[in-house]
C-alpha positions as CSV (number, residue, x, y, z in Angstrom):
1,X,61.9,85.9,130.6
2,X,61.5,86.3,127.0
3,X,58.5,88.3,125.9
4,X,56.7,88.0,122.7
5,X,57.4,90.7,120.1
6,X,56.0,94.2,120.4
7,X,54.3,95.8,116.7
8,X,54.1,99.5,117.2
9,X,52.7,101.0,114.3
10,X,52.9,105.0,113.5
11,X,49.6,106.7,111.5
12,X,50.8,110.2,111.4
13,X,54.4,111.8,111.0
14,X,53.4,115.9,111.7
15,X,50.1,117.9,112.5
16,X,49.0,118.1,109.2
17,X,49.1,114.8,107.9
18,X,46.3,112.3,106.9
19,X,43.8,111.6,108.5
20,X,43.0,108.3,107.6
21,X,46.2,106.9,107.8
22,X,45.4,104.6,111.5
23,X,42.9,102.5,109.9
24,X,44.9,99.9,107.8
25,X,47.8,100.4,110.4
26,X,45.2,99.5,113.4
27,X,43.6,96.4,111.7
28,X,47.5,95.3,110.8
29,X,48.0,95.2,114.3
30,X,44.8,93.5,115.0
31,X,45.4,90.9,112.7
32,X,49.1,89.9,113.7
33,X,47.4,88.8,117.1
34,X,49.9,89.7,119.1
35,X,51.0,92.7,121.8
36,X,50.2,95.9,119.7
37,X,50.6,99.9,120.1
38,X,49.7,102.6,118.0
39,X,51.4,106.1,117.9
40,X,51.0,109.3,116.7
41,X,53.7,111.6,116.1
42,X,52.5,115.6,115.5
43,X,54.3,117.9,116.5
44,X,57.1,119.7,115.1
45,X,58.7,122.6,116.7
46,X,57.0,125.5,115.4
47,X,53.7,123.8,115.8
48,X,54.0,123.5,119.2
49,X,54.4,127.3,119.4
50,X,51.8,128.0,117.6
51,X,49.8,125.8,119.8
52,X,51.2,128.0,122.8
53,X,49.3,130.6,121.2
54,X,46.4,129.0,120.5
55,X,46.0,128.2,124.5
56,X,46.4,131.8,125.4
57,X,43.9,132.8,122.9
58,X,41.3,129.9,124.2
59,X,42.2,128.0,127.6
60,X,40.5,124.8,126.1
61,X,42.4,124.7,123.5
62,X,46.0,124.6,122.7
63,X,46.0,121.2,121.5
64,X,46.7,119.1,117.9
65,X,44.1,120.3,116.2
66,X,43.3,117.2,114.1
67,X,43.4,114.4,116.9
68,X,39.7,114.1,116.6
69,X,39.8,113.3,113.1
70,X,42.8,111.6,113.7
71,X,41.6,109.6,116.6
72,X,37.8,108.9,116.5
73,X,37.7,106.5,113.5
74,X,40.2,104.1,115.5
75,X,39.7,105.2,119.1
76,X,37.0,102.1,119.9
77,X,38.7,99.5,117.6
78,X,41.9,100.0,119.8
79,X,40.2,100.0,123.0
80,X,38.2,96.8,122.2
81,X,41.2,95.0,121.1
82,X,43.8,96.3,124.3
83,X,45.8,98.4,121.8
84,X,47.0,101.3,123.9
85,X,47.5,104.9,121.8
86,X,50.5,107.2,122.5
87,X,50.9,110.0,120.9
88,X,52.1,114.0,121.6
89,X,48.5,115.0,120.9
90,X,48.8,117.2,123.8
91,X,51.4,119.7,122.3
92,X,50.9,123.0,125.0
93,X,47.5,122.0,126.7
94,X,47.8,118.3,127.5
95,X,44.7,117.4,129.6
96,X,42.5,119.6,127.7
97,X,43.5,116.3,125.1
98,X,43.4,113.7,127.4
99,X,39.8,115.2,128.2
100,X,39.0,115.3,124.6
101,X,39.6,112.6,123.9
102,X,37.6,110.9,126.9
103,X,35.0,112.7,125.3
104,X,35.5,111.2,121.8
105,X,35.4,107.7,123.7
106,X,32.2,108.1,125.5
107,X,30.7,109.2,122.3
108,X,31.7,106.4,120.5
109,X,30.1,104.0,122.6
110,X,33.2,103.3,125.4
111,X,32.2,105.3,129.2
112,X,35.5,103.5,130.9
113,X,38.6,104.8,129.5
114,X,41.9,105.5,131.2
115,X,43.7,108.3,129.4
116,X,47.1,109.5,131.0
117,X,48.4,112.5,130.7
118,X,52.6,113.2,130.5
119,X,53.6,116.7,132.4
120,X,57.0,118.6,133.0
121,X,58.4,120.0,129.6
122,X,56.3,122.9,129.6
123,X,58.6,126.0,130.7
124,X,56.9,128.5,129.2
125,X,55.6,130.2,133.1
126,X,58.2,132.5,135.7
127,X,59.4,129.3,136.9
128,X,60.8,128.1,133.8
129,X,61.9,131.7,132.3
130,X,64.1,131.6,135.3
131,X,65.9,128.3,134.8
132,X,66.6,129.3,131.2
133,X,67.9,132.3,132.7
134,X,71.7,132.5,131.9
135,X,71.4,129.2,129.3
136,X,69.4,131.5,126.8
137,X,72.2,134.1,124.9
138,X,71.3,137.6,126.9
139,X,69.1,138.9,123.6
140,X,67.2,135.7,123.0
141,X,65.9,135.9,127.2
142,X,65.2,139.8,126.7
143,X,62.7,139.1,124.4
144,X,58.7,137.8,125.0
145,X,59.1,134.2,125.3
146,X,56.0,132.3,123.3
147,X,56.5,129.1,124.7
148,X,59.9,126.6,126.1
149,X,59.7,123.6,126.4
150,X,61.9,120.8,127.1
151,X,62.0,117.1,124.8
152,X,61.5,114.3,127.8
153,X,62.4,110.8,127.4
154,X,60.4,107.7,127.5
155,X,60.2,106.9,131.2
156,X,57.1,108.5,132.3
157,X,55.3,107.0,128.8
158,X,56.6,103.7,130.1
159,X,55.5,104.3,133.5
160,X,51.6,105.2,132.4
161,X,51.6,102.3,130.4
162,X,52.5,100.0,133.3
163,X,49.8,101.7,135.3
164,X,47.1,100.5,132.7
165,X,46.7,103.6,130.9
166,X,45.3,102.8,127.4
167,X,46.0,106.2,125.8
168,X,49.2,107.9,127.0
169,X,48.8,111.9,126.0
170,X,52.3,114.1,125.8
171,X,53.1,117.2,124.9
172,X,57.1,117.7,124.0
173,X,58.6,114.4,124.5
174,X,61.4,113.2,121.6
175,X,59.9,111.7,118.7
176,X,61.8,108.2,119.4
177,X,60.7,108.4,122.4
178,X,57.0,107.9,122.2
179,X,57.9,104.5,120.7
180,X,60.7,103.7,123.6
181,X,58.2,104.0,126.4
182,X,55.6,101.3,124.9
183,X,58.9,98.8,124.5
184,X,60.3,99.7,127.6
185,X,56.9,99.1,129.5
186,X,56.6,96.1,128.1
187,X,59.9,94.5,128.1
188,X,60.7,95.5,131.6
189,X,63.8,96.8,130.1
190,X,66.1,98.8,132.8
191,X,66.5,102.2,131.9
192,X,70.5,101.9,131.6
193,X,70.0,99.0,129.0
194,X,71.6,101.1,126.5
195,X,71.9,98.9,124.0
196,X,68.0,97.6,124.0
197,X,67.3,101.2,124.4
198,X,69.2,102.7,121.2
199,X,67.6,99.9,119.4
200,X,64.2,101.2,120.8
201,X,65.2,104.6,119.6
202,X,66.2,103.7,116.4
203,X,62.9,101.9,115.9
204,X,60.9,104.8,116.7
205,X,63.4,106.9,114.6
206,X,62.2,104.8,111.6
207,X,59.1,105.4,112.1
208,X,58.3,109.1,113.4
209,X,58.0,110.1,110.3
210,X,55.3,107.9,109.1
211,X,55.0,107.8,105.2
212,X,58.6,108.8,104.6
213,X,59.8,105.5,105.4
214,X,57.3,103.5,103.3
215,X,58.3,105.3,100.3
216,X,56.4,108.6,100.6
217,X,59.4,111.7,101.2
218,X,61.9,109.2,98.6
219,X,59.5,108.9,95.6
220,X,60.9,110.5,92.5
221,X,59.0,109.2,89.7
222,X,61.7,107.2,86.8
223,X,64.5,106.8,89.4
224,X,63.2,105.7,92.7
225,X,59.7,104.6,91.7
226,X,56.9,103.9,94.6
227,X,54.0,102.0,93.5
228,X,50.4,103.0,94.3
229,X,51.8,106.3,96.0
230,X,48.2,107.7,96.3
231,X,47.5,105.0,98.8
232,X,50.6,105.1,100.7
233,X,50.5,103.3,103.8
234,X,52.0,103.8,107.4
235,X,54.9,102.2,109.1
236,X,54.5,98.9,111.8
237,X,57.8,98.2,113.5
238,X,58.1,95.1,115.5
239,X,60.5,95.4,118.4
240,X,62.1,91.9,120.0
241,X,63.3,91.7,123.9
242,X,66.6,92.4,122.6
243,X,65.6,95.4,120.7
244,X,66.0,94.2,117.4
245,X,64.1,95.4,115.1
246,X,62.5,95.1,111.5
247,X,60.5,97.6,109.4
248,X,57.2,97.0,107.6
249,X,53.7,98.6,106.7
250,X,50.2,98.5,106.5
251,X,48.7,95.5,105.0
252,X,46.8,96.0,101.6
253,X,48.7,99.8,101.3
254,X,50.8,101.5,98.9
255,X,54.5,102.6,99.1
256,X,57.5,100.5,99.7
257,X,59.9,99.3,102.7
258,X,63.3,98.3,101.5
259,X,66.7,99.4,102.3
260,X,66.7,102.2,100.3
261,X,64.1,103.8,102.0
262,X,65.0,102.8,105.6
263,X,68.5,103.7,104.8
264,X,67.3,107.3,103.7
265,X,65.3,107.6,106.7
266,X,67.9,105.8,109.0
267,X,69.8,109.3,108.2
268,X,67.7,111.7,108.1
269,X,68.3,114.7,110.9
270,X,71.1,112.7,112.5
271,X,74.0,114.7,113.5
272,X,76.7,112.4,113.7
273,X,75.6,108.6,113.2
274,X,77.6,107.4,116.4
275,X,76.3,109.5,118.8
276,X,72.4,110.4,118.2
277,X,71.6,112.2,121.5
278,X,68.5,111.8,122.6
279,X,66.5,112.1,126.5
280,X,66.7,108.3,126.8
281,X,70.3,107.1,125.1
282,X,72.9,108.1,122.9
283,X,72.4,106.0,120.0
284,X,75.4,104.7,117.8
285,X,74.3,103.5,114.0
286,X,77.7,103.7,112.6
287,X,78.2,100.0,112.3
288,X,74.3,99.7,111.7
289,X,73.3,97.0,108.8
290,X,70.1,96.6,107.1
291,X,68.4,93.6,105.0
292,X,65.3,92.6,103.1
293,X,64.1,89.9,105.0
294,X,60.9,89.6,103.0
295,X,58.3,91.9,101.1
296,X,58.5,95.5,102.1
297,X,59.9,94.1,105.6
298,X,63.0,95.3,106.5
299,X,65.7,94.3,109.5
300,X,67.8,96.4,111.0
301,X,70.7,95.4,113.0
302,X,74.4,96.7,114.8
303,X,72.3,99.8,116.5
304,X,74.8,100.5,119.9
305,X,74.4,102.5,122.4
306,X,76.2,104.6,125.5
307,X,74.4,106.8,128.2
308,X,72.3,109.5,128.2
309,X,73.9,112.9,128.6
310,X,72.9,114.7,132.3
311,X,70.9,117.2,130.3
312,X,67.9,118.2,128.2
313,X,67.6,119.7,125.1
314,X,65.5,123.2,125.7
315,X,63.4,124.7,122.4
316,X,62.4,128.0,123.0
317,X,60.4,130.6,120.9
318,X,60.6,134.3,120.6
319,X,57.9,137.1,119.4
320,X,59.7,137.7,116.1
321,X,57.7,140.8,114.8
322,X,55.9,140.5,111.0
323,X,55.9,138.5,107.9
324,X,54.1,140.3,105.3
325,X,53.6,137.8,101.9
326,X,52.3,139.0,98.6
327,X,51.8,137.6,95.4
328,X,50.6,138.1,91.7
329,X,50.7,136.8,88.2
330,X,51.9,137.6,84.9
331,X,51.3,135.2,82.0
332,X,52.0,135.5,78.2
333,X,54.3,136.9,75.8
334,X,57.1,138.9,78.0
335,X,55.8,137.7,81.4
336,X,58.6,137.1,83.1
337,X,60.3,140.6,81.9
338,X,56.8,141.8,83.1
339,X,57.5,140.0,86.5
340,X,60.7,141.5,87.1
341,X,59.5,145.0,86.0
342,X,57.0,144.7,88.8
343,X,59.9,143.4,91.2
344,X,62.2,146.6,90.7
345,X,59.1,148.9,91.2
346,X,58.3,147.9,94.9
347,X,62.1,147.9,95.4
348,X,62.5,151.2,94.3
349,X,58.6,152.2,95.9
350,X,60.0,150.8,99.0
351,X,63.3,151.9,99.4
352,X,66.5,149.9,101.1
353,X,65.7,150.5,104.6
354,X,63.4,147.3,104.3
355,X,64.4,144.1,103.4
356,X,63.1,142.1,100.7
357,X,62.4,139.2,99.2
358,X,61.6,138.2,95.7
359,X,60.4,135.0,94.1
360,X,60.0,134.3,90.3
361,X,57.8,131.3,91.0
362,X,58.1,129.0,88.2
363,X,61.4,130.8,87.3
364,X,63.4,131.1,90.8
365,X,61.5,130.7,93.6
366,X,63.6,127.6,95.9
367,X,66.7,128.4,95.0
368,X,66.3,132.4,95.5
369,X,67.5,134.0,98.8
370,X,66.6,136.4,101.3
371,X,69.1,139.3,100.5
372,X,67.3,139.4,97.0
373,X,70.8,139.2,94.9
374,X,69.9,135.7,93.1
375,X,66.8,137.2,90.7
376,X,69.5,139.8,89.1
377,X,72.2,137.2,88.8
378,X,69.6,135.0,86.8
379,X,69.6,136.3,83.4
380,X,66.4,136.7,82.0
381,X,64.5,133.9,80.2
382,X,61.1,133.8,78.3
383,X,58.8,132.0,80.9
384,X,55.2,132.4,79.8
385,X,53.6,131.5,83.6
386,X,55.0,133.5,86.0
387,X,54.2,134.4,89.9
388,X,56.1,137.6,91.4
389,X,55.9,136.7,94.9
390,X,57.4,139.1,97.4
391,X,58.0,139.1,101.0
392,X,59.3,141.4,104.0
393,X,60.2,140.6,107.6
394,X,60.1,144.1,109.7
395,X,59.5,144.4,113.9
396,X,56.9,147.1,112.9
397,X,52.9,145.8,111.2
398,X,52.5,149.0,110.0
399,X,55.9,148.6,107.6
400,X,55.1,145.3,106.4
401,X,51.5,146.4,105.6
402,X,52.7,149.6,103.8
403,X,55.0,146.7,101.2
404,X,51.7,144.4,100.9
405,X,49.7,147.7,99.7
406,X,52.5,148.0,97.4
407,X,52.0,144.6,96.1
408,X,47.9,145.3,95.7
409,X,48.5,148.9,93.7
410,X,50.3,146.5,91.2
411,X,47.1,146.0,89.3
412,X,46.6,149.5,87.9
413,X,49.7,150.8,88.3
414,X,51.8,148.4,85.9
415,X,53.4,146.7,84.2
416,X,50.5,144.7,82.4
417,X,48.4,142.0,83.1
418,X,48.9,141.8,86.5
419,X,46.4,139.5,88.4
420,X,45.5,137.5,91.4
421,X,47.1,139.1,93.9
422,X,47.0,138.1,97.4
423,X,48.3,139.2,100.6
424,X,49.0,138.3,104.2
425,X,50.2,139.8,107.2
426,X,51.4,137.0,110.1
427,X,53.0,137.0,113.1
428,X,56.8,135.6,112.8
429,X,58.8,133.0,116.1
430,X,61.8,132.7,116.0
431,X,63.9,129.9,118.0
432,X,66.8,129.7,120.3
433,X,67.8,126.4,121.8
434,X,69.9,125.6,125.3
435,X,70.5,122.5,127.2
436,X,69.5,122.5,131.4
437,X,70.3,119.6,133.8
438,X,67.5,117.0,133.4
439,X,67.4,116.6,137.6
440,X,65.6,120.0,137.2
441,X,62.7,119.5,134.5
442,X,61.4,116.0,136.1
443,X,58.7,114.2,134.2
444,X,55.3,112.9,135.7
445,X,52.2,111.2,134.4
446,X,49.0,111.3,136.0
447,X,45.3,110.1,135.2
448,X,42.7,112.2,133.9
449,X,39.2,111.3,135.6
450,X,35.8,112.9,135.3
């Protein structure tokens, strides 16, 4: 039986990002009148990390820590009009979310709510140290594991949402994914349809990202010019039985859909176009097309797709020791001779047993490198507005404390006109990534109730 199309719209692509970005996407989908879901896509690797170490600091916490800003100004609109929210909210403390955000709904009026909670990437505990034993290189398992944590598919989101949850809450599932289990759940799609499913993926693909496909990461102002980007608006994706697909936006927003941008965004962190691996399908856009079908609406068609592997991908993260960051700024006549002066003295303070890094912000900052050799291959120019910023990873606090005091002494002890320094001292992850049969990290939703 043929089903009428799904429009699942996306109103955030990371943790940080807007928080007013659901509104126009929500009454879009209100409008349209037909089967909606809205999404929320926040976590990136690191963040979910850092969320790990938020949770040990405070049991209750752990989660993103904009969802109520995020959430609350279109929680009761979606509830009221059966638009079900998914979203990774949950990052490394899921049902402290899902009990969030039953709080947010009871204080905005709403004292039913069924809020679902997705469980079983989480390997951070003995019992997943020990199945990345012998996947992780030797060195990488030596060390104090932050967090692991494994990217699930779509099935579990699918089967919540067949269960009559109306917000689904994650932690690590694939991007894509969080827009696959809303189609599959309503399609009734098998989970070997690959073909319907790599659409799916694609779809969500698009759309993870939020702004960047409506024009807000391809903007460069005089060649590919966005209108109105202050007001940018968030992507809507409506999904047919087949999984065909088309791109659009917020009504009444600024930015752009056309195939420039989807095109950009159809490519962006994709391996190898004919096989984008992913928990639910192995997705195949090398004979992909895209056309304008109307204003800033966008179809996309020839997505393919093959089965899954028999394994998951596996992020893990690593106590990394100390990243100590300093700045401080030299303006006028000779700054930048100033700047470099200032450089060569906390090399020569510091010595060569510690590694460091130095920026000529507004000189050579982006293009610089870690083993420090780019500043003295730049010859020196006459920048007026300059910003020495320096920077030192070492396993030991006290040794990247001892450069930041460095930095600081800077203001008396030369060159001139040295000002605004700051420091920082923070704690450093670093990743290792391995794959583990997918039989071993099963998925499972359940309901969170008073």
């Amino acid at each position: 039986m043929t089903r009428e199309p799904l429009a699942i719209g996306c109103a955030a692509g990371f943790g940080g990002d807007r928080t007013d970005a659901a509104g126009p996407v929500v009454d879009t989908l209100i409008a349209r009148c037909g089967p909606g879901v809205l999404i929320f896509e926040v976590l990136a690797e690191r963040t979910l990390a850092l969320a790990q170490l938020d949770r040990r600091a405070n049991p209750d916490g752990g989660y993103a820590p904009l969802m109520e800003p995020m959430l609350r100004p279109v929680l009761r609109k979606c509830l009221d009009h059966g638009i079900p929210i998914v979203s990774n909210f949950g990052a490394a403390n899921p049902r402290a979310a899902a009990l969030s955000v039953r709080q947010i709904a009871s204080e905005e009026g709403v004292r039913q709510v069924r809020v679902a909670v997705v469980e079983g990437d989480d390997l951070s505990d003995a019992r997943g140290r020990e199945l990345l034993r012998g996947r992780l290189a030797p060195a990488d398992a030596a060390r104090e594991t932050v967090s692991a944590n494994a990217y699930l598919g779509a099935a579990a989101i699918a089967d919540a949402l067949r269960a009559g949850a109306q917000v689904v809450v994650t932690g690590r599932v694939a991007d894509p994914s969080l827009a696959v289990g809303p189609a599959l759940a309503h399609f009734g799609w098998a989970e070997t349809d690959w073909d319907a499913l790599a659409r799916a993926t694609i779809a969500g693909h698009l759309i993870e990202c939020g702004a960047q496909v409506t024009g807000g990461y391809y903007a460069d102002p005089g060649f590919k010019d966005v209108p109105d980007l202050h007001g940018v608006g968030f992507p809507i994706v409506e999904i047919r039985d087949d999984g065909s697909f088309a791109v659009g936006k917020a009504d009444g927003t600024g930015g752009v859909v056309d195939c420039r941008t989807v095109k950009e965004q159809l490519l962006y962190e994709l391996h190898d176009p004919a096989a984008y691996l992913t928990p639910d399908v192995m997705a195949d856009i090398s004979e992909a097309e895209v056309e304008q079908v109307g204003p800033d609406r966008v179809a996309v068609r020839g997505v393919r797709g093959r089965p899954r592997t028999d394994t998951l991908k596996v992020i893990a993260f690593f106590a990394g020791g100390w990243l100590g960051e300093g700045e401080i700024s030299y303006a006028g006549p000779n700054a930048e001779a100033r700047a470099r002066l200032a450089a060569s003295v906390i090399r020569r303070r510091v010595g060569k047993d510690i590694a460091l890094r130095f920026d000529l912000v507004g000189v050579l900052s982006v293009f610089a490198d870690d083993a420090g050799r780019a500043m003295g291959e730049l010859p020196p120019g006459a920048a007026r507005d300059v910003r020495l910023r320096v920077a030192t990873a070492h396993p030991d606090r006290d040794r990247a404390e001892a450069v930041m005091r460095e930095v600081t002494a800077l203001y008396t002890c030369g060159p001139a006109g040295g000002g605004g320094v700051r420091t920082a001292i923070t704690a450093r992850l670093n990743s290792a990534s391995c794959l583990v049969p997918r039989d071993l990290v099963p998925a499972t939703f359940g309901f969170v109730e008073e």
